[in-house]
N, CA, C and O of each residue as an XYZ file, in Angstrom:
728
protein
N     108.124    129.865    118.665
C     108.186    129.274    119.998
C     107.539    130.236    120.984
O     107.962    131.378    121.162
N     106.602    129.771    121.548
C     106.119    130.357    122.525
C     106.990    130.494    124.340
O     106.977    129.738    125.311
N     107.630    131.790    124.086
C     108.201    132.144    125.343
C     107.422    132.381    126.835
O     108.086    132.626    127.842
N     105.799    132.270    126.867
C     105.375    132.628    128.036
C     105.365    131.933    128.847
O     104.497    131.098    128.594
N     106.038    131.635    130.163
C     106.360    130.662    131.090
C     105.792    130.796    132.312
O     106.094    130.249    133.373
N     104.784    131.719    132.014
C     103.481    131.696    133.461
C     102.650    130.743    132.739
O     101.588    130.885    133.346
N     102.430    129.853    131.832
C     101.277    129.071    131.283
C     101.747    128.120    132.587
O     101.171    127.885    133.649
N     102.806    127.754    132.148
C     103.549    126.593    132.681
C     104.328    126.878    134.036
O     105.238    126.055    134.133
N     104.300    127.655    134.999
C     105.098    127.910    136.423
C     104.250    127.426    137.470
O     104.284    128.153    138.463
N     103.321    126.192    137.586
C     102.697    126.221    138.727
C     102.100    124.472    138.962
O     101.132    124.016    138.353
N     102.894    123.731    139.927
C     102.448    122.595    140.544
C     101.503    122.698    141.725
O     101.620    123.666    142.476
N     100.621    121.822    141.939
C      99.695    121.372    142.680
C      99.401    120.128    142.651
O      99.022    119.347    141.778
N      99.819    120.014    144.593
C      99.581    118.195    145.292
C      98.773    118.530    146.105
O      98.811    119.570    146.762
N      97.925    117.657    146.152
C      96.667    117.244    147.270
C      97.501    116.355    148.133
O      98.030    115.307    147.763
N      97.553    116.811    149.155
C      97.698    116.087    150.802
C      96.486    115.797    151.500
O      95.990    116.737    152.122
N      95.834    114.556    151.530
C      94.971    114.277    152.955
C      95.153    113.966    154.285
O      95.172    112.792    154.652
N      95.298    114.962    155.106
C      95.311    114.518    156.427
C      94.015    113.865    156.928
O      92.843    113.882    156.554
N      94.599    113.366    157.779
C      93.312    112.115    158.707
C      93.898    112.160    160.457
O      94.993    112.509    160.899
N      93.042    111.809    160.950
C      93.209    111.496    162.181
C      93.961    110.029    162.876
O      93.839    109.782    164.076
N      94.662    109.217    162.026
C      95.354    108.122    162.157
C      96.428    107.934    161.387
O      96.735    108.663    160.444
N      97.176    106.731    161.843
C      98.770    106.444    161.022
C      98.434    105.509    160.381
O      97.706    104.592    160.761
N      99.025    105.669    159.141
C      98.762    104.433    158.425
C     100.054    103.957    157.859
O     100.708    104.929    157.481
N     100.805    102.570    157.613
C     101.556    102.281    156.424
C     100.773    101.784    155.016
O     101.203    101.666    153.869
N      99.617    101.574    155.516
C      99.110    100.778    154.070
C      98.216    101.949    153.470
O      97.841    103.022    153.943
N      97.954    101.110    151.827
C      97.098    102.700    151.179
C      95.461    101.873    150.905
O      94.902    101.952    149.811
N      94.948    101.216    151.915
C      93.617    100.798    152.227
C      93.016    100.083    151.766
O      91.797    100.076    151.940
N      93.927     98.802    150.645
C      93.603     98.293    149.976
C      94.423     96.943    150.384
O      95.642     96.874    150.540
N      93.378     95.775    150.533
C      94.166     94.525    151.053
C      94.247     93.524    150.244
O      93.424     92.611    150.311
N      95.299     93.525    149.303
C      95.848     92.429    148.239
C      95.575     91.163    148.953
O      94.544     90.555    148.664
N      96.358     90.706    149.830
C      96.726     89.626    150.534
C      95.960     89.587    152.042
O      95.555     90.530    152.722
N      95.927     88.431    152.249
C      96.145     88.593    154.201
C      96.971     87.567    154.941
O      97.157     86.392    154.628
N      97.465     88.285    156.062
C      98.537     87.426    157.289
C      98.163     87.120    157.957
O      97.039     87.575    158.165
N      98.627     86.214    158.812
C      97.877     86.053    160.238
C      98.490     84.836    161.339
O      99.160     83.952    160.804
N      98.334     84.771    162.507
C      98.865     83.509    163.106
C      97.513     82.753    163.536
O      96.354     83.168    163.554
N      97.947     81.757    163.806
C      96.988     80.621    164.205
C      97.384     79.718    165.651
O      97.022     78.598    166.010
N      98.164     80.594    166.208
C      98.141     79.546    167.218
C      97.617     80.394    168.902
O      97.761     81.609    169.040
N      97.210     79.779    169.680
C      96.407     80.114    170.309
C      97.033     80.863    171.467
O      97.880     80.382    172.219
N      96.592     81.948    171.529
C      97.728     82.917    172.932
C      98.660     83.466    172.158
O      99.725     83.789    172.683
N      98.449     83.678    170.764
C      99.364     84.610    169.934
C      99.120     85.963    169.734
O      98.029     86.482    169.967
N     100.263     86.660    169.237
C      99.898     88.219    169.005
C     100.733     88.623    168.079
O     101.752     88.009    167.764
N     100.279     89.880    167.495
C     100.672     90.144    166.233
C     100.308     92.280    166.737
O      99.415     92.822    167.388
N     101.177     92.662    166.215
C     101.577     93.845    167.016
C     102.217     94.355    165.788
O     102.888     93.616    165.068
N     101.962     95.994    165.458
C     102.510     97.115    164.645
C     103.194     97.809    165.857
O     102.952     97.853    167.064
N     104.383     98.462    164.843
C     105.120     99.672    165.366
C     105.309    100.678    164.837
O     106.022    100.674    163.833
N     104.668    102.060    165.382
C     104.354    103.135    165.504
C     105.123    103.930    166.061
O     105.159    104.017    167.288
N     106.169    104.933    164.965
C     106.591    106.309    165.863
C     105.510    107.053    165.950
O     104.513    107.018    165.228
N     105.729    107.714    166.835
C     104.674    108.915    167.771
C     105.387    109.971    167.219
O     106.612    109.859    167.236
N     104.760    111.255    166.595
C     105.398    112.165    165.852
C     105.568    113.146    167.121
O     106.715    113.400    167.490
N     104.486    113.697    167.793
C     104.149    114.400    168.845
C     103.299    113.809    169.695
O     102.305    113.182    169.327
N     103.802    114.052    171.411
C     102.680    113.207    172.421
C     101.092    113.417    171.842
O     100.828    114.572    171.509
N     100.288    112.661    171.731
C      98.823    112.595    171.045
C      97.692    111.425    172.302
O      98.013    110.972    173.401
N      96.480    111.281    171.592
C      95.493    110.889    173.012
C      95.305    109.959    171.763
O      94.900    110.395    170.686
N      95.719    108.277    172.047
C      95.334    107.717    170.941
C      93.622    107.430    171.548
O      93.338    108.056    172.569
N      92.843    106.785    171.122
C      91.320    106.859    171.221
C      90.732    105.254    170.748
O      90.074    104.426    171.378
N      91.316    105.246    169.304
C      90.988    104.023    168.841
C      92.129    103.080    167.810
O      93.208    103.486    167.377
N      91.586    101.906    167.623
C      92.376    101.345    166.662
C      91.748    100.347    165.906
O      91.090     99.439    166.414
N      91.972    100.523    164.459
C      91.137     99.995    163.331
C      91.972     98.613    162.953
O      93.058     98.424    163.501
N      91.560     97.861    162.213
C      92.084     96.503    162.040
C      91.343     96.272    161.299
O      90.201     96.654    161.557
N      91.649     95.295    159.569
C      90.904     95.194    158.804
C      90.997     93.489    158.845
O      92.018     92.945    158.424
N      89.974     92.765    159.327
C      89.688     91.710    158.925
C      88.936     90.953    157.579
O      87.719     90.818    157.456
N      89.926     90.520    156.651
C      89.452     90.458    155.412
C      88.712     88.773    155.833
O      88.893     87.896    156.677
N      87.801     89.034    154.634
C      86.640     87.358    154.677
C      87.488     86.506    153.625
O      87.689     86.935    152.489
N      87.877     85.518    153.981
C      88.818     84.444    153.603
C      87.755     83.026    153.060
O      86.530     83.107    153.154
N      88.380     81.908    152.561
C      87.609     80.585    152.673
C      88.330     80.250    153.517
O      88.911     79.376    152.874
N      88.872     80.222    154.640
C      89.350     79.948    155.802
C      89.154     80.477    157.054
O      89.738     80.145    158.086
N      88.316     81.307    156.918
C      87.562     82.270    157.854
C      87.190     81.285    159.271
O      85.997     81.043    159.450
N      87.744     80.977    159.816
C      87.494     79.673    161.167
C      87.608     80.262    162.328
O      86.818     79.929    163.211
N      88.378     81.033    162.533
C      88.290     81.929    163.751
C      87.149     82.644    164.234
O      86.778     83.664    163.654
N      86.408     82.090    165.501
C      85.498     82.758    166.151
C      85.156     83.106    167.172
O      84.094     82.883    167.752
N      86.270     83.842    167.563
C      86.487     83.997    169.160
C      87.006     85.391    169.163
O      87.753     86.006    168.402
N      86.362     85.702    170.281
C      87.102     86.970    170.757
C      88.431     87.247    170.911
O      89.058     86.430    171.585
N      89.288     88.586    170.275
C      90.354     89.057    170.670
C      90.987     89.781    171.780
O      90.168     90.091    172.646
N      91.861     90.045    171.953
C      92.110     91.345    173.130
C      93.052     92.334    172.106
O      93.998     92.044    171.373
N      92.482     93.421    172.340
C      93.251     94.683    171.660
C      94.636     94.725    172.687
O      94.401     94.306    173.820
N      95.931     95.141    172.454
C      96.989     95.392    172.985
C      97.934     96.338    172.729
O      98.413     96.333    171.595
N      98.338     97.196    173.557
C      98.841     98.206    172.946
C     100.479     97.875    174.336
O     100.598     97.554    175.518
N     101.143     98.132    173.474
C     102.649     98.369    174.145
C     103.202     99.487    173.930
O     102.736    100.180    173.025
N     104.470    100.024    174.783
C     105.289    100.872    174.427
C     106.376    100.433    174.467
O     107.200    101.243    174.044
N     107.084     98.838    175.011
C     108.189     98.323    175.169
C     108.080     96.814    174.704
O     107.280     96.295    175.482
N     108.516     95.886    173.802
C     108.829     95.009    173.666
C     109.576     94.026    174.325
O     109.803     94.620    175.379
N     110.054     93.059    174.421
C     111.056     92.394    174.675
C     111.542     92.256    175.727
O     110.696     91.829    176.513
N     112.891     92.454    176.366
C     113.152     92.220    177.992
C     112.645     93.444    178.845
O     112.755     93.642    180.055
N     112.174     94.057    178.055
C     111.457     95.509    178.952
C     109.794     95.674    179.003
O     109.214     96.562    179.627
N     109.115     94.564    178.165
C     108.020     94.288    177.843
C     107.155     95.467    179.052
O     107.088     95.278    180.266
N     106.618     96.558    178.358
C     105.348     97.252    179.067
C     104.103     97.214    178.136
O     104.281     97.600    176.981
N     102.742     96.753    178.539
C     101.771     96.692    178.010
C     100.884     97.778    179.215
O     100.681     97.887    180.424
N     100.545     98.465    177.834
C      99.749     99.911    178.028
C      98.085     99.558    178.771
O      97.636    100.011    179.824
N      97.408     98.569    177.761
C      96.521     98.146    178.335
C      95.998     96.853    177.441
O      96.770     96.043    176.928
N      94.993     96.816    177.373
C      94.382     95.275    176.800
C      92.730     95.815    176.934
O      92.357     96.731    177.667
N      91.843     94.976    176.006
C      90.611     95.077    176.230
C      89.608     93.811    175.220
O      89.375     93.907    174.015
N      89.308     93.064    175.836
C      88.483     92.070    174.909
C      87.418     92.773    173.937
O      86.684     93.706    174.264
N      87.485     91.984    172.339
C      86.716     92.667    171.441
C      85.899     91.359    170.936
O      86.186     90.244    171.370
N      84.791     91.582    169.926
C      84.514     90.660    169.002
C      85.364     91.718    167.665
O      85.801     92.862    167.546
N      85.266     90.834    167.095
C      85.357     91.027    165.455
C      84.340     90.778    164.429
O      83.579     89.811    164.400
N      84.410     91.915    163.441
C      83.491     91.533    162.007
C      84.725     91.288    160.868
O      85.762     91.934    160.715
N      84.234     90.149    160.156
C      85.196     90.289    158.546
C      84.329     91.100    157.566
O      83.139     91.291    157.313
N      85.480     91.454    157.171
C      84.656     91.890    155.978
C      85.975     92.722    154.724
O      86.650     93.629    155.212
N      86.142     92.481    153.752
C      86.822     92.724    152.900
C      87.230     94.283    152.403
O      88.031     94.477    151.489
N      86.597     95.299    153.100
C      86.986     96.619    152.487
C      86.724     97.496    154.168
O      87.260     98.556    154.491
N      85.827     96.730    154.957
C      85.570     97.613    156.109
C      86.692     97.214    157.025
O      87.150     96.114    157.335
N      87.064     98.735    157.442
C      87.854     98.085    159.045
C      86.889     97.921    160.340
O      85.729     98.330    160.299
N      87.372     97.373    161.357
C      86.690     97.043    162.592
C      87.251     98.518    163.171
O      88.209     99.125    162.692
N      86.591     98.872    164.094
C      86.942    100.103    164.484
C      86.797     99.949    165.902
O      85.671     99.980    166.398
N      87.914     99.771    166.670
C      87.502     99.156    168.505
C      87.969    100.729    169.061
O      88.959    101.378    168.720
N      86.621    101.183    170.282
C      86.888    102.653    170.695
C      87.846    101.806    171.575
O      87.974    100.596    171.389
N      88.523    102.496    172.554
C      89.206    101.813    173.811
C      88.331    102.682    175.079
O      87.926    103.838    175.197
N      88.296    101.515    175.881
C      87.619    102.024    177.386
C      88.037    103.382    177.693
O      87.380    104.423    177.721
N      89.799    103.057    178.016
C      90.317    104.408    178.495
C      91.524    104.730    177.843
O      92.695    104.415    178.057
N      90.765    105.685    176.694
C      91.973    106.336    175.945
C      93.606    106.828    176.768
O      93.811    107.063    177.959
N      94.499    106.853    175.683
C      95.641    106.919    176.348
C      96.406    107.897    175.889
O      96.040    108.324    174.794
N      97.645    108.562    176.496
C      98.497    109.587    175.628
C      99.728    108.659    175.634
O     100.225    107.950    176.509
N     100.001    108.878    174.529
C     101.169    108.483    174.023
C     102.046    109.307    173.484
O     101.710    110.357    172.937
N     103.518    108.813    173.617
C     104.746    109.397    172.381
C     105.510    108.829    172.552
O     105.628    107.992    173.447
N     106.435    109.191    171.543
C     107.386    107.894    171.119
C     107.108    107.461    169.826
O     106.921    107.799    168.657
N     107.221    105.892    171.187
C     106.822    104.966    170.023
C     105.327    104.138    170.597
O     104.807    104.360    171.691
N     104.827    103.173    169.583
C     103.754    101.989    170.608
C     103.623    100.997    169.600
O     104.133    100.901    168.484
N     102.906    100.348    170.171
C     103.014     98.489    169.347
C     101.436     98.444    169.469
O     100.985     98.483    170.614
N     100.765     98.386    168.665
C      99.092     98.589    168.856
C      99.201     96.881    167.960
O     100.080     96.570    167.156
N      98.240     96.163    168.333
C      97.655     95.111    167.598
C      96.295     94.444    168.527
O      95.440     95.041    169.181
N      96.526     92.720    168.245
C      95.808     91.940    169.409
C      96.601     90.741    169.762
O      97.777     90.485    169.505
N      95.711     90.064    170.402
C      95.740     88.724    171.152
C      95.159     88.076    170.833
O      94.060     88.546    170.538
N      95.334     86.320    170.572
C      94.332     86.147    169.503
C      93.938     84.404    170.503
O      94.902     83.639    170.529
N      92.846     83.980    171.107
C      92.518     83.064    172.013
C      92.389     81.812    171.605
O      92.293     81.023    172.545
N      92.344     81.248    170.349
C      92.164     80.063    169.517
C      93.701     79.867    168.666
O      94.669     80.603    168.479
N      93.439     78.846    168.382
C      94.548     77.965    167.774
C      93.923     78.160    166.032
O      94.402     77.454    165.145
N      93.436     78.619    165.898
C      92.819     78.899    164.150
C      93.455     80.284    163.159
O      93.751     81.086    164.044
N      93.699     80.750    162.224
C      94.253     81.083    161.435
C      93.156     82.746    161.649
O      91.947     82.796    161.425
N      93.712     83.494    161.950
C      93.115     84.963    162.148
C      93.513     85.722    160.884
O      94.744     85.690    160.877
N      93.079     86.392    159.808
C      93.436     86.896    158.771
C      93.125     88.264    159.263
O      92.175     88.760    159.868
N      94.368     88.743    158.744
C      94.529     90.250    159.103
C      95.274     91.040    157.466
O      96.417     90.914    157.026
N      94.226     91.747    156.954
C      94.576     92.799    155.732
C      96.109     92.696    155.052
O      96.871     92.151    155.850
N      96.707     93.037    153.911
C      98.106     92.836    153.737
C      98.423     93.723    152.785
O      98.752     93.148    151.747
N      98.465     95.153    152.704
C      98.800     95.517    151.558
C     100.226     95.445    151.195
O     101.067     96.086    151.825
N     100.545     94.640    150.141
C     101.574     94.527    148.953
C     102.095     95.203    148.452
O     103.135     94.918    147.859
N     101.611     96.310    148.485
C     102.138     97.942    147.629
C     103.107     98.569    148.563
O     104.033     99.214    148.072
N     102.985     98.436    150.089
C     103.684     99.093    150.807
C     104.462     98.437    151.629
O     103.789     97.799    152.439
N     105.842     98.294    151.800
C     106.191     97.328    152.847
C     106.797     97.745    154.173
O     107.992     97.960    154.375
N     106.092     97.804    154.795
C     106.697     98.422    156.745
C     107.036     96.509    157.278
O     106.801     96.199    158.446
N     107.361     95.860    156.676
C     107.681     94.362    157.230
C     109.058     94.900    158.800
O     109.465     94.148    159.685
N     109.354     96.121    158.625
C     110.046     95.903    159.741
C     109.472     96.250    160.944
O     109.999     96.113    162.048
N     108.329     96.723    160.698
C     107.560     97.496    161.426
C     106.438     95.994    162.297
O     105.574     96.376    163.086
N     106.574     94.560    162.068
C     105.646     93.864    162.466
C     106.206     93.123    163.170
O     107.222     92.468    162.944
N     105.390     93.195    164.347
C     106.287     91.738    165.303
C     104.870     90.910    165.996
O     103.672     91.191    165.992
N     105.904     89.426    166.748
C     104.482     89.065    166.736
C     104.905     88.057    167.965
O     106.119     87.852    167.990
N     104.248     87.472    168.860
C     104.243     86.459    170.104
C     103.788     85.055    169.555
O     102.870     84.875    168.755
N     104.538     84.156    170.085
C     104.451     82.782    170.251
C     105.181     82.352    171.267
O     106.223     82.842    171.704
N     104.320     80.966    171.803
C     104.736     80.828    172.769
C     106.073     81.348    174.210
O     107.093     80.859    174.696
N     105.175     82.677    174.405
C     105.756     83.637    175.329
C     107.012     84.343    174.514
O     107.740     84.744    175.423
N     107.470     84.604    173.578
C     108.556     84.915    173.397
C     108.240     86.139    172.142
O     107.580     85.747    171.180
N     108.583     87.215    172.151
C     108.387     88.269    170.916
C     109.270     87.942    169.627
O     110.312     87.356    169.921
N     109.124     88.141    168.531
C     109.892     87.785    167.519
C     109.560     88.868    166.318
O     108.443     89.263    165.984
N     110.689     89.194    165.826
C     110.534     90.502    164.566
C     110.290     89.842    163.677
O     110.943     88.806    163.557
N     109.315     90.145    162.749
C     109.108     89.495    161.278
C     110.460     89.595    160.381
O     111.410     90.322    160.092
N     109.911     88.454    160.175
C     111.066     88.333    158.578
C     110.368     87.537    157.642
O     111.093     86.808    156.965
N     108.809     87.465    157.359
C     108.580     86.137    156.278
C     107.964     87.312    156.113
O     108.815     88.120    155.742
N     106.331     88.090    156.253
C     105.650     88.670    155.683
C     106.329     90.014    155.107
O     106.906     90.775    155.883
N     106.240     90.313    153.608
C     106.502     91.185    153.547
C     105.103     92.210    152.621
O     104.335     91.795    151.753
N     105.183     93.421    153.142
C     104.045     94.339    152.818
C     103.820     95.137    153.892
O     104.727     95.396    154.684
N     102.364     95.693    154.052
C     101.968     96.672    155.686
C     100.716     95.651    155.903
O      99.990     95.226    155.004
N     100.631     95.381    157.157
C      99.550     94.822    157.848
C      98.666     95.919    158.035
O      99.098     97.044    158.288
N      97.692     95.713    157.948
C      96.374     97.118    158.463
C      95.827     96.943    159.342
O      94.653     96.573    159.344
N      96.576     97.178    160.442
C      96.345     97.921    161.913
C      96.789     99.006    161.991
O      97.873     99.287    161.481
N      95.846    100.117    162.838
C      96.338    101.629    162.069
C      95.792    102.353    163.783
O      94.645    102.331    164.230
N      96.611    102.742    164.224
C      95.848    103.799    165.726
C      95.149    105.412    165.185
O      95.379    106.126    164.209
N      94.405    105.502    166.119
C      93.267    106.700    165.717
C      93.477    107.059    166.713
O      93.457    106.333    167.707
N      93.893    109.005    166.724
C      94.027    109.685    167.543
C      92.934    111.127    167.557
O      92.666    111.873    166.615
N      92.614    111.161    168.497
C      91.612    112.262    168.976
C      91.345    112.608    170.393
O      91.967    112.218    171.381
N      90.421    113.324    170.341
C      89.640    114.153    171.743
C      89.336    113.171    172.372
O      89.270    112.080    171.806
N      89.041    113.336    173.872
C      88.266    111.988    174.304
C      87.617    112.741    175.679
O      87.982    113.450    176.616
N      86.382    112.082    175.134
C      85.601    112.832    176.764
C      85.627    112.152    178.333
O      84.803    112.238    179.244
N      86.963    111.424    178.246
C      87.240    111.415    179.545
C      88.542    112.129    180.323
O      89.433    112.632    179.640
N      88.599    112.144    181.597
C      89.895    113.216    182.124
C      91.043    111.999    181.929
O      90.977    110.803    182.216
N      92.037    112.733    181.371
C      93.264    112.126    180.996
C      94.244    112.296    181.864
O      94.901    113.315    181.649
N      94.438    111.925    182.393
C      96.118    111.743    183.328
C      97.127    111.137    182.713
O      97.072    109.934    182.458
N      98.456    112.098    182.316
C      99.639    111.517    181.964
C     100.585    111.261    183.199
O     100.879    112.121    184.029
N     100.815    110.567    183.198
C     102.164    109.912    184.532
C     102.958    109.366    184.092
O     102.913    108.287    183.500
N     104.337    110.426    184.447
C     105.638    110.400    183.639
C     106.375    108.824    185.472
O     106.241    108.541    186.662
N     107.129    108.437    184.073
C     107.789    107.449    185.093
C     109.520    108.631    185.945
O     110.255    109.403    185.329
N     109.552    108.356    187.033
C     110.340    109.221    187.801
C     111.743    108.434    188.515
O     111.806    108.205    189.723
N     112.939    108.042    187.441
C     113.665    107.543    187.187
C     114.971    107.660    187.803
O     116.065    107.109    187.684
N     114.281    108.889    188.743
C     115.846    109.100    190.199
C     115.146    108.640    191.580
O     114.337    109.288    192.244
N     115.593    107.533    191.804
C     115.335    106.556    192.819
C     116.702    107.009    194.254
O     116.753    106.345    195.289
């Protein structure tokens, strides 16, 4: 029997860091989506440390139902529901495409922490397919608008791939804390 136990004393994991959050692992089994017009569909994001989000990726997979052809609005929140705050908004087009994400810069990057609700707005009454990986499930993590009212998922289960991208941004950033002694 071989007693030498330096052959064998030593693990090694590869970690990739990236510049964004992800729940999904970039691969879209399935896709979700709403179809009715003035809808939204929104991820939730803890904020590990305040950060300058910059952009946000969204993978529109190519469907035989692909009917949607209208512009979105990107939306980012930090409050849901009876406290509803929306950070900002910005009209996009979209590309489908089955392995690429859409990559929307935002006008005017933002700092965030916490938490935030990054998704879109969707202007047609047609079926918007949005990425679904199956492997991972953040289903608590998805909420979504219909007719005016927010609602937590409970049918889709998996990670939707909407993912925020944080970085530098070459414009001057102003944080403005809300000042809560009135």
């Amino acid at each position: 029997i071989n007693q030498n136990l330096k052959i064998n004393d030593t693990s090694r994991t590869k970690i990739l860091f990236s510049n964004y959050y992800s729940y999904d692992d970039g691969n879209a089994e399935y896709a979700a989506g709403l179809n009715q017009k003035n809808s939204e569909l929104v991820v939730k994001y803890n904020i590990l440390s305040k950060d300058t989000l910059t952009q946000i990726m969204i993978l529109f997979p190519e469907s035989y139902n692909t009917e949607y052809q209208g512009n979105i609005e990107l939306v980012i929140y930090d409050k849901l529901f009876e406290n509803e705050n929306k950070l900002t908004g910005m009209n996009s087009s979209i590309t489908y495409n089955d392995s690429i994400f859409n990559i929307f810069t935002l006008n005017n990057p933002l700092i965030v922490k916490d938490s935030i609700f990054i998704g879109f707005k969707q202007y047609e009454s047609k079926f918007l397919s949005v990425g679904l990986d199956k492997n991972n499930n953040s289903s608590n993590k998805i909420f979504f608008k219909v007719d005016g009212k927010w609602n937590k998922n409970n049918v889709v289960k998996g990670s939707m791939m909407i993912r925020p991208i944080f970085g530098k941004s070459d414009f001057n950033l102003v944080n403005i804390e809300k000042n809560n002694h009135t």
